[in-house]
C-alpha positions as CSV (number, residue, x, y, z in Angstrom):
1,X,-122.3,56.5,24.8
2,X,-123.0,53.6,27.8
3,X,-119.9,52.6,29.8
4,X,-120.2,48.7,29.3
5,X,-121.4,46.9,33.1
6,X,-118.1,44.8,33.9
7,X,-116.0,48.4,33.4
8,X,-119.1,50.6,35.3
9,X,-118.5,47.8,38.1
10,X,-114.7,48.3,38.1
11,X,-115.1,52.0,38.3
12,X,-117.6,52.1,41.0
13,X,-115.1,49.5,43.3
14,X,-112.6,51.8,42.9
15,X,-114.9,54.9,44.0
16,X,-115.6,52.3,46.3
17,X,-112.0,51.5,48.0
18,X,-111.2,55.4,48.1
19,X,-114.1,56.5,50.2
20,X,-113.4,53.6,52.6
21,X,-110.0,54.3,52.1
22,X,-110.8,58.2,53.5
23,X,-113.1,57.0,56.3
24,X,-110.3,55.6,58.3
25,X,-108.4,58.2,60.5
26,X,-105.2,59.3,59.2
27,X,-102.5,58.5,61.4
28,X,-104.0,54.8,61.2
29,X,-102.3,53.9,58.1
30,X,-99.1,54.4,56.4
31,X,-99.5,51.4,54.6
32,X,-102.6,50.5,53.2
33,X,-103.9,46.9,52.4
34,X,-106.1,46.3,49.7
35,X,-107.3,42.7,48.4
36,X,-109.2,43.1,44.9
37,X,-110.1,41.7,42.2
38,X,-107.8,42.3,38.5
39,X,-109.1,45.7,37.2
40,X,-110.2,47.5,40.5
41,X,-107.4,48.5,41.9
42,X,-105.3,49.8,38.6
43,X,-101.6,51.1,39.3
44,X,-102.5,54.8,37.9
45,X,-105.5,55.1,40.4
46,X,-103.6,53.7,43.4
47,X,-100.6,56.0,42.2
48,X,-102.7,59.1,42.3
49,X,-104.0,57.6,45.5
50,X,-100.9,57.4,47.5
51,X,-99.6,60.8,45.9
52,X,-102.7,62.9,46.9
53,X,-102.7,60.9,50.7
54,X,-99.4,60.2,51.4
55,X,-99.7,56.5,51.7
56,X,-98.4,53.4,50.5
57,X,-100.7,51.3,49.1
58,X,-99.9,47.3,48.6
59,X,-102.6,45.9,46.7
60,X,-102.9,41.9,46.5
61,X,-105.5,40.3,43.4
62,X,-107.9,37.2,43.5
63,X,-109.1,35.4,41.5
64,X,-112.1,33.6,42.4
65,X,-114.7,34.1,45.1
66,X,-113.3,31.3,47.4
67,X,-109.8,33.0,46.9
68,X,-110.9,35.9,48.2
69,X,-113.1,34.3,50.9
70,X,-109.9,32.8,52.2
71,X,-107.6,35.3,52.4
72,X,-110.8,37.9,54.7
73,X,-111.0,34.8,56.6
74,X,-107.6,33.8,57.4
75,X,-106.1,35.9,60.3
76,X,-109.7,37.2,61.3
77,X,-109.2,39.8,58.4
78,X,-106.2,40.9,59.6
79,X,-103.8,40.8,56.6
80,X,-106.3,43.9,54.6
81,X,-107.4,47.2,55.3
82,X,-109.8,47.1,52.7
83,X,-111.5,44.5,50.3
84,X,-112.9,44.8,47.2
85,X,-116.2,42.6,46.2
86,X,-118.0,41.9,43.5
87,X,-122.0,41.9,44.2
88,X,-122.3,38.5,44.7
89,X,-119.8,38.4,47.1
90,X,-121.4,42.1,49.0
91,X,-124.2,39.9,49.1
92,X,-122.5,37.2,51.1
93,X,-120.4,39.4,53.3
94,X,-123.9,41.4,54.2
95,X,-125.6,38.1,54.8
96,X,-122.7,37.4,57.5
97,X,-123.0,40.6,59.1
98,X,-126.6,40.5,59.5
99,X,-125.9,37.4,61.1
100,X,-123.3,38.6,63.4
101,X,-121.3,35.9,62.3
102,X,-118.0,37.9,60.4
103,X,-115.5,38.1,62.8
104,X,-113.1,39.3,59.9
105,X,-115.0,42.8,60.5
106,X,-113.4,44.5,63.4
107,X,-114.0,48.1,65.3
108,X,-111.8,50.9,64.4
C-alpha cells in the first residue's frame, strides 16, 4: 500500500531535521531550535529525539510560507538551529544560496 505524498513529505522532513540535527557537533547544543511546519516535527518523534541525544528540543510551527520567511529572516537566522521547508520553499532558500544572498545561513 502507497503512503499518501503530504504524509511521505512529513516523514521525509522529519528524516530530514534528524540528520541535520546529528551533523552539528555535540557539545553545540543543549537546546535545539527547530521552526517547522504542523506535522513535521510530531511530539513522539522529538521525544524519542531528545531521549536517544540528550537534548532539549523547542520546536516553534508556521503556518504559511511568509511566516516562516520571517522568522529565518529576522535576527539573521539566529532564533533556529534548524528549519524545516516544504519544496517550494527549498527551492527558494537554494535560489538564495546560489546567489550568495542568505545571510540567515551561517558557518558552524
Amino acid at each position: 500500500m502507497s503512503m499518501p505524498l503530504g504524509r511521505l513529505t512529513c516523514h521525509l522532513s522529519a528524516v530530514l531535521i534528524i540528520l541535520l540535527a546529528l551533523s552539528l557537533p555535540a557539545y553545540a547544543v543543549e537546546t535545539l531550535r527547530v521552526l517547522a511546519w504542523p506535522g513535521y516535527a510530531d511530539s513522539d518523534l522529538v521525544k524519542t529525539f531528545e531521549k536517544r541525544f540528550d537534548v532539549h528540543v523547542e520546536v516553534s510551527f508556521v503556518g504559511s510560507g511568509d511566516v516562516l520567511r520571517e522568522k529565518i529572516s529576522a535576527n539573521q537566522g539566529g532564533d533556529f538551529d534548524i528549519f524545516a521547508a516544504n519544496t517550494a520553499e527549498m527551492q527558494h532558500y537554494i535560489r538564495r544560496m546560489i546567489r550568495g544572498n542568505m545571510p540567515e545561513i551561517r558557518e558552524m
